[in-house]
GUDO-107123 format. One record per residue: x, y, z of N, C-alpha, C in turn; residue number from 0. Coordinates in Angstrom, 2 decimals. Each point is the difference from the previous one (the first is absolute). Layout:
<lumdos>
{lumdo {X; Y; Z}; {X; Y; Z}; {X; Y; Z}; NUM};
...
</lumdos>
This chain:
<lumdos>
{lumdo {0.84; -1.19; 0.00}; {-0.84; 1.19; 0.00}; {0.88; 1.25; 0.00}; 0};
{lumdo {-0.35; 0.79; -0.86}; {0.76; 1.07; -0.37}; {-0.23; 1.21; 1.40}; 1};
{lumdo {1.15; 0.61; -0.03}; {-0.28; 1.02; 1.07}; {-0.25; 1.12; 0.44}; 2};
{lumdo {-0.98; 0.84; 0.57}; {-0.66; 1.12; -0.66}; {0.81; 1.02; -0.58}; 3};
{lumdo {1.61; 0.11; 0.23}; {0.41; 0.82; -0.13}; {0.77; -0.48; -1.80}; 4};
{lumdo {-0.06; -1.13; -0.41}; {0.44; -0.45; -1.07}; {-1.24; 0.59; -0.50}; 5};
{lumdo {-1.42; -0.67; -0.33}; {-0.95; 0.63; -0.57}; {0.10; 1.38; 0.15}; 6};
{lumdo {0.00; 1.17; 0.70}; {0.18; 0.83; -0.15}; {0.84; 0.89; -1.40}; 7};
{lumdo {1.05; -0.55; 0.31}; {1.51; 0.39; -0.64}; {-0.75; -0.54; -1.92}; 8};
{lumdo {-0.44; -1.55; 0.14}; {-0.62; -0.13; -1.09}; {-0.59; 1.04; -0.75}; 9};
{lumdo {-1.49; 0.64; 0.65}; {-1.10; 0.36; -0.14}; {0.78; 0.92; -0.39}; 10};
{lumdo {1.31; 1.10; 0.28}; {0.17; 1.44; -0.07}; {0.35; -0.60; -1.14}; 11};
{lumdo {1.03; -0.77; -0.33}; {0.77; 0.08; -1.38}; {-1.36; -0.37; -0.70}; 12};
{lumdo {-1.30; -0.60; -0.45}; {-0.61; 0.19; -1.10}; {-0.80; 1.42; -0.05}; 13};
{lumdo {0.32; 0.91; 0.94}; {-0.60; 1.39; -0.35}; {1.09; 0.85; -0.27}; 14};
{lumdo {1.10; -0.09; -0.19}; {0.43; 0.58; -0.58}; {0.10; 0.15; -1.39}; 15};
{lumdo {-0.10; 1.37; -0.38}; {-0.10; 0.45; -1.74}; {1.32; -0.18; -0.65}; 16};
{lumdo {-0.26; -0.45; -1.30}; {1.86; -0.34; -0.66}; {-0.13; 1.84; -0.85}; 17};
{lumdo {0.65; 0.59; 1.44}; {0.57; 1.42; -0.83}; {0.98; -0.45; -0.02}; 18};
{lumdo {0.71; -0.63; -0.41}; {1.57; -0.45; -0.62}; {0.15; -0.89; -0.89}; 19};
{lumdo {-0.93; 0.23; -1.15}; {0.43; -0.80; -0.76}; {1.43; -0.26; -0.78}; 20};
{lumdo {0.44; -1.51; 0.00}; {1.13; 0.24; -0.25}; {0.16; 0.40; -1.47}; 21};
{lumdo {1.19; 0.23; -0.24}; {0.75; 0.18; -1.65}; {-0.81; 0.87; -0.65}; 22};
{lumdo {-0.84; 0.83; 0.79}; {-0.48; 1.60; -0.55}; {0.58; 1.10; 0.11}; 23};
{lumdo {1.03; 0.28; 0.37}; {1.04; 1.30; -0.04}; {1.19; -0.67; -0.63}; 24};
{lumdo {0.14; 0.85; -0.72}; {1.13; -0.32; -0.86}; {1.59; 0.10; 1.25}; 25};
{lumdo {1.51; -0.49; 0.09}; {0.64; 0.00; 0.54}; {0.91; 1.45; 0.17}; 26};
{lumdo {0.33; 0.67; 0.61}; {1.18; 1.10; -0.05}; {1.16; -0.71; -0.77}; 27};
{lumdo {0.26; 1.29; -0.92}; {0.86; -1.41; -1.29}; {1.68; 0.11; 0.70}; 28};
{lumdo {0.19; 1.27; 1.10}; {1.50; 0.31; 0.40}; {0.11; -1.44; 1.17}; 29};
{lumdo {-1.07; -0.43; 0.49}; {0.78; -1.04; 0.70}; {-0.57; -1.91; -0.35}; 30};
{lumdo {-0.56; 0.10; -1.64}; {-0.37; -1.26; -0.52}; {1.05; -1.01; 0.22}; 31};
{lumdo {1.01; 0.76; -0.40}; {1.46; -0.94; 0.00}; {0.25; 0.30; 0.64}; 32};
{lumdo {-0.31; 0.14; 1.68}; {1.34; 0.63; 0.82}; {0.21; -0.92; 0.94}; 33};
{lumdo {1.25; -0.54; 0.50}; {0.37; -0.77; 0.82}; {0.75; 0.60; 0.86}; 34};
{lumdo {-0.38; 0.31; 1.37}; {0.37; 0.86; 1.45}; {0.45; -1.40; 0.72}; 35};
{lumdo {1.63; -0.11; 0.19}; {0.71; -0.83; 0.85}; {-0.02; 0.35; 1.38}; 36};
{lumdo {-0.40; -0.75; 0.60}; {-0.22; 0.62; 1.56}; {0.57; -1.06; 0.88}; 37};
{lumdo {0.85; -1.14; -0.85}; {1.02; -0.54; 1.05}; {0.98; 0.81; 0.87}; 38};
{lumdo {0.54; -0.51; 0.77}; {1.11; 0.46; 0.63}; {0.83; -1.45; -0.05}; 39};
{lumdo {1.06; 0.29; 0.56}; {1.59; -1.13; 0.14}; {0.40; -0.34; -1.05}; 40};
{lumdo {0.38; -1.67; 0.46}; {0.06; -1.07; -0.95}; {-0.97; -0.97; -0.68}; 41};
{lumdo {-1.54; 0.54; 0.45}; {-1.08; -1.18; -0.94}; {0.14; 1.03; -1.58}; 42};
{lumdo {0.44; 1.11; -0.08}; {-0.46; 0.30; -1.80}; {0.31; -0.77; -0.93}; 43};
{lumdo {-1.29; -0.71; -0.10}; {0.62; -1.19; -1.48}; {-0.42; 1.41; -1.26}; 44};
{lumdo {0.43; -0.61; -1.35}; {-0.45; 0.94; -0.97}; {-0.61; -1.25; -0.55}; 45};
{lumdo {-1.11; 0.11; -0.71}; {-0.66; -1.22; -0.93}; {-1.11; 0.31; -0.57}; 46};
{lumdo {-0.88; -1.16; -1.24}; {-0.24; 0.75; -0.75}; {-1.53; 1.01; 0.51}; 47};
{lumdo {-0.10; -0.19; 1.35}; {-1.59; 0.93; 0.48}; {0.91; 1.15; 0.42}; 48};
{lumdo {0.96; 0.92; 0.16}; {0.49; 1.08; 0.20}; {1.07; 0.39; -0.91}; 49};
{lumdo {0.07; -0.85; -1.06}; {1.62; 0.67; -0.49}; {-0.02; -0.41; -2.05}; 50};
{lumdo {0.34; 0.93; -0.52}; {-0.29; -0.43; -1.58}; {-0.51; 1.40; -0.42}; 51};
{lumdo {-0.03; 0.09; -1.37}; {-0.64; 1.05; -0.75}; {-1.30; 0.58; -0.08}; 52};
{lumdo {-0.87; -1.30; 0.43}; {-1.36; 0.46; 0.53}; {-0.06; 1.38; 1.25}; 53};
{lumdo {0.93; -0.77; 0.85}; {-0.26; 1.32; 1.09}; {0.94; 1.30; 0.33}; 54};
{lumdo {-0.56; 0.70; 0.47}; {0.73; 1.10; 0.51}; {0.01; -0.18; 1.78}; 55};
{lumdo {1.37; -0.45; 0.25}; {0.44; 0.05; 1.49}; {0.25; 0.80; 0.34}; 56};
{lumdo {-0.70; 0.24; 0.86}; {0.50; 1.07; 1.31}; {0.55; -0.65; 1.49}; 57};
{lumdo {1.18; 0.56; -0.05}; {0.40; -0.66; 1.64}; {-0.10; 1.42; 1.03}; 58};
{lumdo {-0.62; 0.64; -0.32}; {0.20; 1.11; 0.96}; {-1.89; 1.00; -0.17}; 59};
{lumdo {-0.31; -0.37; 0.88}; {-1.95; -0.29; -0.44}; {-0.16; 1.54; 0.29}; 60};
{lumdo {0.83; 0.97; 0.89}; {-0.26; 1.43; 0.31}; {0.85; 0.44; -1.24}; 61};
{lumdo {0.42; -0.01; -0.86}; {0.59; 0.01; -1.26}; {-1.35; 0.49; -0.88}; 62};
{lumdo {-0.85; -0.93; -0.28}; {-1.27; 0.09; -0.67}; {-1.51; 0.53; 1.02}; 63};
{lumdo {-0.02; -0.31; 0.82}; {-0.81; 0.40; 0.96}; {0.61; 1.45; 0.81}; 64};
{lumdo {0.63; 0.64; 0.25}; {0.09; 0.80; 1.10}; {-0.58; 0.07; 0.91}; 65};
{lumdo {0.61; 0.19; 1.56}; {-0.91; 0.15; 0.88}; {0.14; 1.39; 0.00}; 66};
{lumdo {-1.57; 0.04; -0.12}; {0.05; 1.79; 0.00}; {-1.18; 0.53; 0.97}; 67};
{lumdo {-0.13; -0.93; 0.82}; {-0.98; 0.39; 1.21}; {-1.49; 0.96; -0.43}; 68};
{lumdo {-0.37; -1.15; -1.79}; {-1.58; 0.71; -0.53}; {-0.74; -0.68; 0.86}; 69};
{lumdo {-0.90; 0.64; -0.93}; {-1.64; -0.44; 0.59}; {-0.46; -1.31; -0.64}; 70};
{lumdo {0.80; -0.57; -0.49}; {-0.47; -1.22; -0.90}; {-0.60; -0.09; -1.24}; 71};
{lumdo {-0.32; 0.79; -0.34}; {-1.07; 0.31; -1.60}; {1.13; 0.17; -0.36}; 72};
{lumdo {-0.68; -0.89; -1.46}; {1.01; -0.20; -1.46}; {0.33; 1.39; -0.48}; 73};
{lumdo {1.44; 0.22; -0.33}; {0.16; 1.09; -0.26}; {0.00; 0.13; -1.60}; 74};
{lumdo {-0.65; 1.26; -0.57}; {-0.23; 0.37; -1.41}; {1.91; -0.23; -0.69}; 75};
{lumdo {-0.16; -0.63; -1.08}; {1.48; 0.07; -1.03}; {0.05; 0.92; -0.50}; 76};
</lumdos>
């Protein structure tokens, strides 16, 4: 027997509305290819999901991001 708080949790997720449908906004094309290395030490393997002509690596993520202490909204190009 299920438990009220499982039914619950159920019941919310079928009222929720799909405002997110997926693969309806097209991607930001500056970071389609972008690969942000965020190892540290000795685990950086390079291989082929981070490294090749497909992508553009970044090992330094405040490089492309700045912390610039915004407000979070996408900023106009």
């Amino acid at each position: 027997m299920k438990s009220r708080i499982k039914k619950s949790f159920e019941k919310a997720l079928y009222v929720i509305e799909n405002n997110f449908p997926t693969g309806k906004l097209p991607g930001i094309e500056r970071f389609a290819s972008m690969y942000v290395n965020t190892s540290q030490g000795e685990g950086d393997v390079n291989g082929p999901w981070n490294s090749g002509s497909e992508w553009d690596r970044v090992d330094d993520f405040e490089e492309v991001i700045p912390a610039d202490d915004g407000d979070g909204r996408q900023q106009s190009s």
